[in-house]
N, C-alpha and C positions, 0 to 999 in steps of 0.2 A: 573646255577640256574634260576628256572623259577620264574620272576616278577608277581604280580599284572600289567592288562594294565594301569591303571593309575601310580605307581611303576614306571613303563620302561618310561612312559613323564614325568614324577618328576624329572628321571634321567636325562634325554635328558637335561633337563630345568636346571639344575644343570652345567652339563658336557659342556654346550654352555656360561649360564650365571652367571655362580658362586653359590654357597651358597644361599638359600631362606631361607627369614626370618620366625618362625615359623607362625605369623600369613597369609603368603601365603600357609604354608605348609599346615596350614588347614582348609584355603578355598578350596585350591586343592581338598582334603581328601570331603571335605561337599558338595560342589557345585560345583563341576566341570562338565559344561556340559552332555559329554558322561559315564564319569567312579564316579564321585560325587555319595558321600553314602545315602544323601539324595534325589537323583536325581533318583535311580535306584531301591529302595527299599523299603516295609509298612515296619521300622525297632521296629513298636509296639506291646505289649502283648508276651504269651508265648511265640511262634512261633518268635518273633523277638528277638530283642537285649537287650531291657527293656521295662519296662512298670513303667507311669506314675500317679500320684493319680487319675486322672479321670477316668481310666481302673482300678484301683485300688477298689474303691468305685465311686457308683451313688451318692452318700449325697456330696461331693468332688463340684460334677457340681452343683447340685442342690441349693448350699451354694453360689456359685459366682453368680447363677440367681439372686438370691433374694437381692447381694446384687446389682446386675447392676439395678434391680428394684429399692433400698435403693438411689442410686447415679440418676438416673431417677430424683427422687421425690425433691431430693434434686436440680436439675437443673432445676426447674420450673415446670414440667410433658412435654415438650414438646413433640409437639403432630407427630416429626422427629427426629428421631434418629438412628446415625451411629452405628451400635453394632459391633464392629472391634475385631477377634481375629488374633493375629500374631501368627504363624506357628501351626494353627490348630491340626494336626495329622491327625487322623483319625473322628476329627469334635465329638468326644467324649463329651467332659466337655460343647463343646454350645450345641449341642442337650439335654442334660441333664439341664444343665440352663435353656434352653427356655420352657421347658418340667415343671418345677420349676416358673418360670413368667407367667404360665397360672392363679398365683389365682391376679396377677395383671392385668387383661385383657385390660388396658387403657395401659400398658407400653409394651403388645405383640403387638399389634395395630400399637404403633410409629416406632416399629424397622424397619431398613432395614439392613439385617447382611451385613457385609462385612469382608472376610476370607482372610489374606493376606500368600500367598504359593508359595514357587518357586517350591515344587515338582511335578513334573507332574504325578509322584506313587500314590501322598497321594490325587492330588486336584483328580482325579477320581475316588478315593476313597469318597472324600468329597461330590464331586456330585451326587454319588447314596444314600450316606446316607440324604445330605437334599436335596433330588428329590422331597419328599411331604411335603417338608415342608408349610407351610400355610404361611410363609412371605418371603418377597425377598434375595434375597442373589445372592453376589455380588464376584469375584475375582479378586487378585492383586497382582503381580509381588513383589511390597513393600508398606510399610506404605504410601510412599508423593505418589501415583497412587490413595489414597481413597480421594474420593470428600469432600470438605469443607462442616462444619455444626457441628450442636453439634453430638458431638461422646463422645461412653465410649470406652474405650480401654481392651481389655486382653488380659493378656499372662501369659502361663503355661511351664516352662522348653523351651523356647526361647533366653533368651537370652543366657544362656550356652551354649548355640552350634553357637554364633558369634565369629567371630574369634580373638586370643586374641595374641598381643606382646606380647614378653618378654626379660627382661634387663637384664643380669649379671652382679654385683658387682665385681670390680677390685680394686687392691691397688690405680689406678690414673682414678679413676672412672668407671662408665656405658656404659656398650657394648651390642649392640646387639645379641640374641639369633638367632641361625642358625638352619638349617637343609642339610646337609653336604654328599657328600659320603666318607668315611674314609678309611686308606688304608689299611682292609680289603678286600674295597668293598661292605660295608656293608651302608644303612642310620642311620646317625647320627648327632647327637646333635654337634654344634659348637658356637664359636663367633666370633665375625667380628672384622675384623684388625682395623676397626676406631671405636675409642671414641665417643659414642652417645653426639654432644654439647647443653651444658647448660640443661643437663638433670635433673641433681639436686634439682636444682630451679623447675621444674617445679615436683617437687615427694613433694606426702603427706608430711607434718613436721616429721610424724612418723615413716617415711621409711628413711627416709636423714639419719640417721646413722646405717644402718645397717649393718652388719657384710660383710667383702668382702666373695663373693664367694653366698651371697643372688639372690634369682630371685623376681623379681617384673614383673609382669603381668598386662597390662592395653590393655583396650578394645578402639574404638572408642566412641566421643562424639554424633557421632553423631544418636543414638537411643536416649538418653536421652533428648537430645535439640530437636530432632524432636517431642517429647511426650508432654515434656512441653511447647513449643510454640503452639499444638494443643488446649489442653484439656484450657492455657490461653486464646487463641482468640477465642475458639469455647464455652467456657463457657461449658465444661467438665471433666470427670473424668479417671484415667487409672488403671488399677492393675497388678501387676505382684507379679509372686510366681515363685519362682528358687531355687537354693542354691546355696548356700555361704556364705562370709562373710560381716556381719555388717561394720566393718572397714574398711580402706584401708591398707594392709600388704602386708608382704613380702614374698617369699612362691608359691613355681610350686605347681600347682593345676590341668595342662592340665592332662589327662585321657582318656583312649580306653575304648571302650566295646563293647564288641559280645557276643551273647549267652547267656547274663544275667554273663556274668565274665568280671574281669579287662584283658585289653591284651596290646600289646606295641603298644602304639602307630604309631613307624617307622616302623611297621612290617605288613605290606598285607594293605596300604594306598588306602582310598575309600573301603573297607570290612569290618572296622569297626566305629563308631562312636568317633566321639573326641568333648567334652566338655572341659570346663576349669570352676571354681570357679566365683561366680557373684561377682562382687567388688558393695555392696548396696550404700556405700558413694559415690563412683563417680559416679554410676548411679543418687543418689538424686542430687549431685552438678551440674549436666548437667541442670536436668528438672529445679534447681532453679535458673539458671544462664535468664530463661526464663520466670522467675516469677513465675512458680507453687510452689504449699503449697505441701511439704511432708508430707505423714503421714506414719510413722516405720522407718526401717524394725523392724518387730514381728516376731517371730516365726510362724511358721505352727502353731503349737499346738496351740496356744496363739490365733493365728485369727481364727482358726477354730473355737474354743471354745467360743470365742465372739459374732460367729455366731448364736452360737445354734447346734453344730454338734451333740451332746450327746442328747438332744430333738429329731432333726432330725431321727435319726438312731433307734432313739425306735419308733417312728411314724411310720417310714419303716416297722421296724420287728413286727409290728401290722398286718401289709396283707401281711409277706410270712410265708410260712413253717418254721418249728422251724429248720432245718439244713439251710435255704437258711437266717436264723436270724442270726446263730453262723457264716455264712461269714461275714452279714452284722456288726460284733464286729468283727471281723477279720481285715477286709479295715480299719474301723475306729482306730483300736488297730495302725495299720499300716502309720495310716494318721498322727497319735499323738504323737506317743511311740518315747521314745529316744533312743533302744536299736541297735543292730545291723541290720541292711536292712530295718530301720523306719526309718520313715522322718519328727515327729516333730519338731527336734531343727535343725538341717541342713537345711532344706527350711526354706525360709523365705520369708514375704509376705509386698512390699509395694506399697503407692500408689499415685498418685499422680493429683491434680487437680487444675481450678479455686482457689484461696483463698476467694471470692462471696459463694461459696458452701455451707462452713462451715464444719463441722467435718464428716469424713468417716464414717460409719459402722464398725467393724474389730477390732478396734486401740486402742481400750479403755485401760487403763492400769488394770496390776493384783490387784484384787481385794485385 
């Protein structure tokens, strides 16, 4: 049977060193130098694998300009500033932003963008799209490579694609989640002969009793400590929009896709995309372990709406054509709606800063 090339070094790496945990499995699968999905491929819009609310609707980007504008004003107007997005894309939602911060001409002025991307697909991508752009822009391997100073932060469907543990529940506790070859011959799901120690203790209160045979999913600390010791010493702001969940739970959440479908995961590694579920509480607990003020998670719908999305999008369909108006309720329908392949109530948006700042834009409670 013919492997995926990355497939056939999973194996190797298996067959020499044991069973890999799933969060190597899907660094492997993400970033792997040569065969890495994100390394090899634009996997955005039609033509790719999905497509994100910034490809979705322009009102999307347009709404996070104004409010990095809103988070600006609130940090004094300073007349420098970092505008950092994490894993760009195709540079969609800042071009659209910045496009959006043109009626604040004092806070286009201070930026210096800085784009942080390991693909080297998407950053050449990046580079023609803000080739003219009229302010500098800058790239970064990762977050701690952007130079000290006040910064705003974003990110859009970021952190789901880091790579995430995972614990199974046993009668005599927590074991590790594997990636295996089975005696098929086939990739497969396993768990590791040793007892993960004093694992308990350190799980949510609300996970400690959960049923054996539960998954628990957790990510590294270290994004969230990184975010909140910035935005506290540098007297800033960050945003992030994902989905997942408000809580911290119990509950596989990892997930393939290609072609706009769900697919297996273990099946053609590095060909498709692997996400997992955002955990928003351990993200908040990291940035406040470093002092920042949370502010949600909120829903999509929820923040967008606080923005002004529904003003926004009739402003739009004032200068296009009456069919290119009915996309522009289409994206927006898409941005909000809770129904099937809408992403109102499943993304969710938060954020985090200074507590000097005072209250986000976004956050406000339902009326």
């Amino acid at each position: 049977m013919d492997h995926s090339p990355l497939e056939a070094e999973i194996r190797v790496r298996i067959q020499k060193a044991g069973p890999m945990s799933v969060r190597q499995f899907m660094s492997y699968c993400l970033t792997h130098p040569d065969y890495g999905y994100y390394m090899t491929r634009d996997p955005l819009g039609r033509t790719g694998d999905f497509t994100t609310s910034p490809e979705i609707s322009q009102v999307f980007g347009e709404l996070i300009g104004l409010w990095a504008a809103s988070a600006w004003h609130l940090m004094g107007q300073p007349e420098n500033v970092r505008l950092v997005e994490l894993g760009p894309g195709r540079g969609t939602m800042l071009l659209d932003a910045l496009r959006a911060a043109q009626v604040v001409p004092k806070f286009r002025q201070a930026i210096v963008v800085h784009l942080v991307e390991a693909s080297p697909v998407l950053r050449k991508r990046q580079e023609v799209s803000f080739g003219a752009l009229d302010v500098p822009v800058m790239w970064h391997e990762s977050f701690e490579d952007v130079p000290e100073g006040q910064v705003i932060v974003l990110a859009n469907e970021f952190v789901d694609a880091l790579p995430v543990n995972q614990a199974i529940k046993q009668f005599n506790g927590w074991y590790e989640r594997t990636v295996e070859i089975d005696n098929a011959g086939s990739l497969a799901f396993g768990i590791s002969d040793e007892q993960i120690p004093l694992f308990e203790q350190m799980l949510p209160p609300q996970v400690r009793d959960a049923p054996i045979g539960s998954i628990y999913e957790w990510r590294s600390e270290h994004l969230g400590l990184a975010i909140g010791q910035r935005v506290v010493s540098q007297h800033g702001a960050a945003l992030i929009v994902d989905y997942g969940h408000a809580q911290s739970a119990v509950g596989e959440t990892l997930q393939a896709v290609g072609g706009h479908a769900f697919a297996n995961p273990l099946v053609s590694p590095g060909e498709v995309d692997l996400t997992a579920h955002v955990d928003f509480q351990a993200l908040a607990l990291a940035a406040e372990r470093m002092g920042a003020r949370t502010f949600g998670p909120v829903e999509q719908a929820q923040f967008l709406r606080n923005l002004g999305v529904e003003k926004r999008a009739l402003a739009l369909k004032a200068y296009v054509p009456r069919e290119k108006g009915d996309e522009v309720d289409a994206g927006v329908q898409r941005l909000l709606g809770e129904g099937r392949g809408e992403m109102g109530r499943l993304f969710k948006a938060i954020a985090f800063a200074d507590p000097k700042l005072g209250d986000l834009p976004g956050f406000e409670p339902v009326p």
